[in-house]
N, C-alpha and C positions, 0 to 999 in steps of 0.2 A: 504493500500500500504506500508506502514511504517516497518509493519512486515514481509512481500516478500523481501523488502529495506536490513532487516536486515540479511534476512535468506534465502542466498542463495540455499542452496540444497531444503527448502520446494517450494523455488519459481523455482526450476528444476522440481520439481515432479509436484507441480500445472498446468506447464506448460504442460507438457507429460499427466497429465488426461485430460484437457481440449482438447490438439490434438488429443491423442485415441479417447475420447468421438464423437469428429469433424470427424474422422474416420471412425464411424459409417454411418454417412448420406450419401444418396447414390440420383443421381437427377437422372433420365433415367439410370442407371445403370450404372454410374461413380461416383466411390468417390477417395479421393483424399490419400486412405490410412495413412501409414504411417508420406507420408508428412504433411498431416496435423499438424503435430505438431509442423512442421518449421514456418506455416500459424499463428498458436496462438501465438507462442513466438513473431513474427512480432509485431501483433494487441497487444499482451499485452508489449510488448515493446515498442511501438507507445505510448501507453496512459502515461509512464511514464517514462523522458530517466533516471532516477536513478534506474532502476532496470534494474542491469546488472548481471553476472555472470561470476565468475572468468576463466579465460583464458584459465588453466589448466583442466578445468571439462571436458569443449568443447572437448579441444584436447586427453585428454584421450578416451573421447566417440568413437571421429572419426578413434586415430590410433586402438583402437579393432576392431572396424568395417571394414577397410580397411584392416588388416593383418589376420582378419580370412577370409575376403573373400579372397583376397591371397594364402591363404594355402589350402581354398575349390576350389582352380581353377590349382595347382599346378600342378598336375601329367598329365591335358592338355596340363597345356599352350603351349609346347612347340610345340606338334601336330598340336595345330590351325594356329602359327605363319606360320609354314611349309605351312600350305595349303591356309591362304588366310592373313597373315599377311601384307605382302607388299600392294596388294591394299587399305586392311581395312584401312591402317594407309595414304595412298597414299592421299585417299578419304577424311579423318579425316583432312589433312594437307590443301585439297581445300578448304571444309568445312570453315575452320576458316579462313584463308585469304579472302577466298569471305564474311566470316564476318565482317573482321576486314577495307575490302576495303570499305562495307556498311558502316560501323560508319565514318570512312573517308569524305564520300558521304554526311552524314548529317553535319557535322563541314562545309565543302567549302559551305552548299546548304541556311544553318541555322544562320551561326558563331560562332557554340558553342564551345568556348575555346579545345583547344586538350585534356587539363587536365582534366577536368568533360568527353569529348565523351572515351576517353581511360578509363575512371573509369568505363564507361557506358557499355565498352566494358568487361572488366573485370569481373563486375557483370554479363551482359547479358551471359555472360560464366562459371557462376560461379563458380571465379578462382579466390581466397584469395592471394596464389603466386606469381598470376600477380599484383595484389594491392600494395601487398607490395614492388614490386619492382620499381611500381611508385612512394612509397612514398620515396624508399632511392634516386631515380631520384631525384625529388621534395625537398629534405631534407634542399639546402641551399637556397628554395625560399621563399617567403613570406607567409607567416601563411595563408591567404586569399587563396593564388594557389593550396600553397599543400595542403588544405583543398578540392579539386574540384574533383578529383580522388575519393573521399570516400563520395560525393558527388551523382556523376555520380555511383558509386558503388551498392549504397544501394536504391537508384530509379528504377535499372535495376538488380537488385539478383532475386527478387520475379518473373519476367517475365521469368529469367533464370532456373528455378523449373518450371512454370507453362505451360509453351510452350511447353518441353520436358514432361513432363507429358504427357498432351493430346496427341503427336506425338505417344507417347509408349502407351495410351490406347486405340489407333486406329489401331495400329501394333496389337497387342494382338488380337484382333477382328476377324483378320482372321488365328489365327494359329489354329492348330487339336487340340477340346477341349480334345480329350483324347488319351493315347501315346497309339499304338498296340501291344498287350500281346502279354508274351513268350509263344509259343505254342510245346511241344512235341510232335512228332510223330515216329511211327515204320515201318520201310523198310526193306522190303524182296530185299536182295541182289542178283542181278541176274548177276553179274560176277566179278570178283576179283579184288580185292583194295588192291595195294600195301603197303598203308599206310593210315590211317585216317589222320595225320595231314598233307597230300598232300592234301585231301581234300578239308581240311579247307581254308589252303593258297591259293585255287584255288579261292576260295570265297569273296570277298571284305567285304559282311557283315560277322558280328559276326557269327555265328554258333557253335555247340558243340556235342559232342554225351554222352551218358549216358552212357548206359548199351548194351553187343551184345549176341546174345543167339547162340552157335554153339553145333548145337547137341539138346543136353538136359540141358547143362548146361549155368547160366549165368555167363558171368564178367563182370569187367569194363570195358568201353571200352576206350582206351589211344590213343596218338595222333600217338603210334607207334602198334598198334594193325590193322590186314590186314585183313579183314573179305572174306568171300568166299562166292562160290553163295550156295543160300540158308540158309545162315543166317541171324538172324535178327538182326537190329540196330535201338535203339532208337535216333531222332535226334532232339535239342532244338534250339530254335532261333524265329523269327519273322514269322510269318506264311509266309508271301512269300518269304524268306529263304530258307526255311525249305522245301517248297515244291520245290524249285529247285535242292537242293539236291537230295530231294527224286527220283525227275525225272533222276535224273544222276545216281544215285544208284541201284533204280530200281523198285519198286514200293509198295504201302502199304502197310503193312501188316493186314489182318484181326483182330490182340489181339493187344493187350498191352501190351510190354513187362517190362513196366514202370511203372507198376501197381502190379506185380509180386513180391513180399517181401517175399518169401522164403528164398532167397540163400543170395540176396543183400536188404540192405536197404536206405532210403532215410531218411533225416531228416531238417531243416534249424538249424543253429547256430552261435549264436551269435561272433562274433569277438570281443573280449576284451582281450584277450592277447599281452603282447607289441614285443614279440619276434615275432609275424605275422604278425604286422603291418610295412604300407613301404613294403613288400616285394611282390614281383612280385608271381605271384600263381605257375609259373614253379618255380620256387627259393625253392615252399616247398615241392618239391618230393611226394608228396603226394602216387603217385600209388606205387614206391618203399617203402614207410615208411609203409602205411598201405594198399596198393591196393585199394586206394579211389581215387575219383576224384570230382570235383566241378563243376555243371552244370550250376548255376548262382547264383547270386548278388543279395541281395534285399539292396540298399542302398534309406536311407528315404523312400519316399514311391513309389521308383520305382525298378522293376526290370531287372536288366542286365545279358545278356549273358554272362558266364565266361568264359575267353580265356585268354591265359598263359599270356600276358602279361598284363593285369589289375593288377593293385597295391591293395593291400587289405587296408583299413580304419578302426579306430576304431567305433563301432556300425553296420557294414558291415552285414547280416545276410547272409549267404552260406548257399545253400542246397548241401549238401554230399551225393553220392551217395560211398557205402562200403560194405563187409560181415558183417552180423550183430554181428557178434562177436569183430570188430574192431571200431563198433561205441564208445562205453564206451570210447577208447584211442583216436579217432580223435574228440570229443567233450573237452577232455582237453585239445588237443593242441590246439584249438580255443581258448578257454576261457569259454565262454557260459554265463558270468556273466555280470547282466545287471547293479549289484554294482559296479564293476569295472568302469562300463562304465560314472557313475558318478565323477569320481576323474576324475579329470582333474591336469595334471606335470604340476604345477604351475613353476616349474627350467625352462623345458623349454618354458614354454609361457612369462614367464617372459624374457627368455634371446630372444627373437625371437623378443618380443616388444621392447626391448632396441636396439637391433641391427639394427631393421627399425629408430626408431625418430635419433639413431646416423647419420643412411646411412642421412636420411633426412635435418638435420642440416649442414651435410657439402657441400660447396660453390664449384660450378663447374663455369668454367670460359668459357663464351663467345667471341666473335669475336667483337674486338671493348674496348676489358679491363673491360665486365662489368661481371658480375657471376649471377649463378642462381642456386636454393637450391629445390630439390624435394618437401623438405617440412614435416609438419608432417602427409598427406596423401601419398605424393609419396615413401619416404623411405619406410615405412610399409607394402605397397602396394608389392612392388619388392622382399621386403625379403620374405615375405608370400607367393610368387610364388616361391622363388625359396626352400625355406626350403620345400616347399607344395613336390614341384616337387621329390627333397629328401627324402620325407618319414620320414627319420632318419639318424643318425648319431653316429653311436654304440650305447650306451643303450641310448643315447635322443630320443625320439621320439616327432617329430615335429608335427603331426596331434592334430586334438581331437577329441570327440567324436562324433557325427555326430549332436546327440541331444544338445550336450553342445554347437557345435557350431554355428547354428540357436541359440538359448540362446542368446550370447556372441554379435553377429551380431546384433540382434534387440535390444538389450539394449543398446549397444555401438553407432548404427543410430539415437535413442532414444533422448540420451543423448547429443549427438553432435546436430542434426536438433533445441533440444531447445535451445541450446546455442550460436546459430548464428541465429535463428530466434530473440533474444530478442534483439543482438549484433546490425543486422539490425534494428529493427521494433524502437532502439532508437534513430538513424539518418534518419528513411525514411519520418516521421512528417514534419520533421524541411523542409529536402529538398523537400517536396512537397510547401510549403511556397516562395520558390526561383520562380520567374518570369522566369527566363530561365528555369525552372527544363524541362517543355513542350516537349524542343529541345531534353536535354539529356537525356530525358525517350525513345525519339522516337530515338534516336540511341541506347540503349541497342533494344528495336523492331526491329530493322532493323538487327544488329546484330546476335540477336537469331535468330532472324525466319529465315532469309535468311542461319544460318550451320544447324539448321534443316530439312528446305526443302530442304537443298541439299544432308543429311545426307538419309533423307526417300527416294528420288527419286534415289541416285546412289546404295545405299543398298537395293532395290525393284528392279529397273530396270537392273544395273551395275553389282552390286555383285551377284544378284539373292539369297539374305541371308534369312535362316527363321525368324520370327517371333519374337522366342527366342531372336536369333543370334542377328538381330538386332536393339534390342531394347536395350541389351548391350553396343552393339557399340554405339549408342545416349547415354546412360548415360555414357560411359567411354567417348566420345568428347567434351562431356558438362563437366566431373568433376565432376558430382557429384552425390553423393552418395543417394539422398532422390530419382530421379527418379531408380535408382538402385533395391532398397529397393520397391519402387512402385509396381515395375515389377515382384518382387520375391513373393511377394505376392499374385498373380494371377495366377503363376505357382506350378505343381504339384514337376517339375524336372527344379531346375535353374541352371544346369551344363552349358548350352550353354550359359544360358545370362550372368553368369559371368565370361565364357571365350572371350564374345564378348566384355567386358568394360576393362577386364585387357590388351586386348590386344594392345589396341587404350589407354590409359588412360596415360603413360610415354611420348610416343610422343605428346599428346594434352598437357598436364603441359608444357614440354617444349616451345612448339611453342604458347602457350598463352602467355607465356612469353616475347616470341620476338617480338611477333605482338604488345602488348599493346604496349612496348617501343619505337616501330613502330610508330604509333600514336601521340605517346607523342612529337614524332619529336626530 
């Protein structure tokens, strides 16, 4: 022990192979992923409280993790808010008050001190921000009281991971094990279209066209292209998409005319250029520059329908449909380089993270004289959404690379779960020892389970949300990031579930804040 004592970063890594390791075991088909690593810092934090780790490793871990997810949720977020933001957050605000009136309920039921159930509450929410702002409450009491908060804290963090887990490995359970591919198809046109991209806009889902054959000849087909009866048109999207189109257009065609690489060619290519990155796919002229067009996305390992308004990423692969003569010039202006795609603009990631722990540090004032501080998860979190949302900002470019950023993510969740599993597991010993601990363990329970059953049954029943969606939304009301991380790992495509946590995640920081204080009386 003596030597972990002395050497903090090997007792960060020991800690992270032992929870990977933990990570593997799976009992009926549940393991505890990534969290596990929150799990061993506890247990090896428990056996010795002198094995701690410095303050700053944590928070570094957590603000990369929180601001790359940020910046991978950017170019949504705004969309989701639009469409179910108010109730999400509506729901998230019941949630915790019905939590915070539970822990209440044990203090008058029990008599456990407000200080210890509010600590209980904090942890069972696992909300650091709230802690701390009971301790600056707490600050001119007696060493004994304001000790009762970190107390009730660290008895009720582990049930605050552990709960929500299970809530999200039961979600998961029923969502579509696998998303349904992009399928092309070709329609013989049986009477005149004004314009392809009236089309499209008729259509609420994505859709696109490829290629149209009139005559003998192919092009490409653009959103300002009118096709006539008797031509063909390739059409890309979701198979039952695509067949509704078809039905409105006209109907099959016997060939392929997507298959045909005479005249036009197809190819995928890499995006590693920074001058395309950030930018919306209308924005690059494409069919004026080189009479190409973009029929979809493969971002990670899913693929997207391309439509003008999709923001392109770096690591993005595009398939190109063009004359084969103009492929050689629409491949450089991609980039096509998978080296590139390794540098990561250290300027801006660096200024993107300074910008969050700044926003986070400073003191927003509440009703009553007291103030509240996002934090060094909530600042991070906001700017990453909003830099995300941005793209860029002349030559900065705010993204990264698709690969670098899963990277960045897990090593950053990594890093932070060991650093507050050890921070707990060196007070959770002691406080199992306390005769009252009993009370204020069973108010962090009460707490938790009562905003997750409320979170599972209005997000299944209420919001009617997927899967994805809302398992986001539980790890953005809960705070925190290991059930986050849990979830991402069991999905192919975690675009929804990080739009479901970013979106609820600012409002819960806040209002965990007022409720504990609430409590505190």
């Amino acid at each position: 022990m003596h030597v972990l004592e002395d050497n903090p970063v090997l007792l960060l890594f020991v800690v992270a192979a032992v929870g990977v390791l933990g990570a593997q075991v799976r009992v009926r088909g549940f393991s505890f992923g990534v969290a596990a690593v929150l799990f061993a810092g506890i247990a090896l934090g428990a056996l010795d409280a002198k094995l701690v780790l410095p303050e700053a490793i944590w928070v570094l871990g957590l603000a990369v993790f929180v601001y790359t997810t940020g910046l991978a949720s950017g170019p949504g977020f705004v969309g989701v808010l639009r469409r179910r933001g108010l109730a999400a957050n509506a729901v998230t605000l019941a949630a915790l008050v019905v939590a915070a009136g539970g822990a209440l309920l044990v203090h008058v039921l029990t008599g456990a001190t407000r200080a210890s159930v509010a600590g209980a509450f904090a942890g069972g929410e696992t909300n650091t921000p709230a802690l701390a702002a009971l301790l600056e409450s707490l600050k001119h009491a007696p060493a004994d009281v304001a000790a009762r908060p970190v107390v009730g804290y660290s008895l009720s963090y582990p049930l605050g991971v552990l709960l929500p887990l299970l809530a999200v490995q039961m979600v998961l359970k029923r969502r579509r094990t696998k998303r349904a591919p992009i399928v092309s198809r070709s329609v013989v046109v049986e009477h005149p279209v004004a314009a392809l991209g009236e089309v499209r806009e008729r259509h609420p889902a994505a859709v696109t066209f490829g290629r149209i054959r009139h005559g003998g000849s192919l092009a490409v087909a653009t959103d300002e292209a009118a096709p006539q009866p008797g031509d063909v048109l390739s059409v890309v999207g979701l198979a039952e998409d695509v067949e509704e189109v078809v039905a409105e257009l006209g109907h099959e065609a016997g060939d392929r005319i997507e298959l045909d690489r005479r005249e036009l060619d197809f190819r995928r290519i890499v995006v590693s250029s920074r001058r395309v990155v950030g930018r919306r796919l209308a924005e690059l002229d494409l069919d004026d520059r080189y009479g190409a067009t973009v029929t979809r996305v493969r971002r990670g390992d899913v693929d997207l329908v391309a439509e003008p308004e999709m923001q392109l990423e770096l690591g993005d692969r595009v398939r190109v449909v063009c004359p084969r003569d103009r492929m050689a010039e629409v491949t450089r202006f991609f980039g096509d380089s998978y080296r590139a795609l390794g540098e990561i603009d250290v300027l801006s990631f660096s200024l993107g993270i300074a910008a969050g722990l700044a926003l986070g540090a400073i003191p927003f004032p509440l009703p009553g004289g007291g103030t509240f501080e996002l934090g060094f998860a909530g600042g991070p979190l906001l700017v990453g959404l909003a830099l995300g949302a941005l793209g860029r900002t002349g030559p900065l470019v705010w993204q990264l690379p698709y690969t670098a950023s899963l990277t960045l993510r897990q090593f950053g969740v990594v890093v932070f779960l060991a650093g507050i599993g050890i921070r707990a597991g060196s007070t959770f010993g002691t406080a199992l020892s306390d005769p009252s601990s009993a009370y204020v363990f069973l108010a962090g329970l009460v707490a938790t389970s009562a905003a997750v059953c409320l979170l599972l049954l209005a997000g299944t029943r209420l919001l009617r949300l997927a899967p994805e969606t809302l398992s986001g939304l539980i790890a953005g009301a809960q705070t925190q990031p290991a059930v986050l991380a849990f979830a991402a790992e069991q999905l192919d495509d975690d675009r929804e579930l990080n739009l479901g946590y970013a979106s609820v995640y600012p409002v819960a920081v806040i209002a965990k804040l007022v409720l504990a204080q609430v409590i505190l009386g």
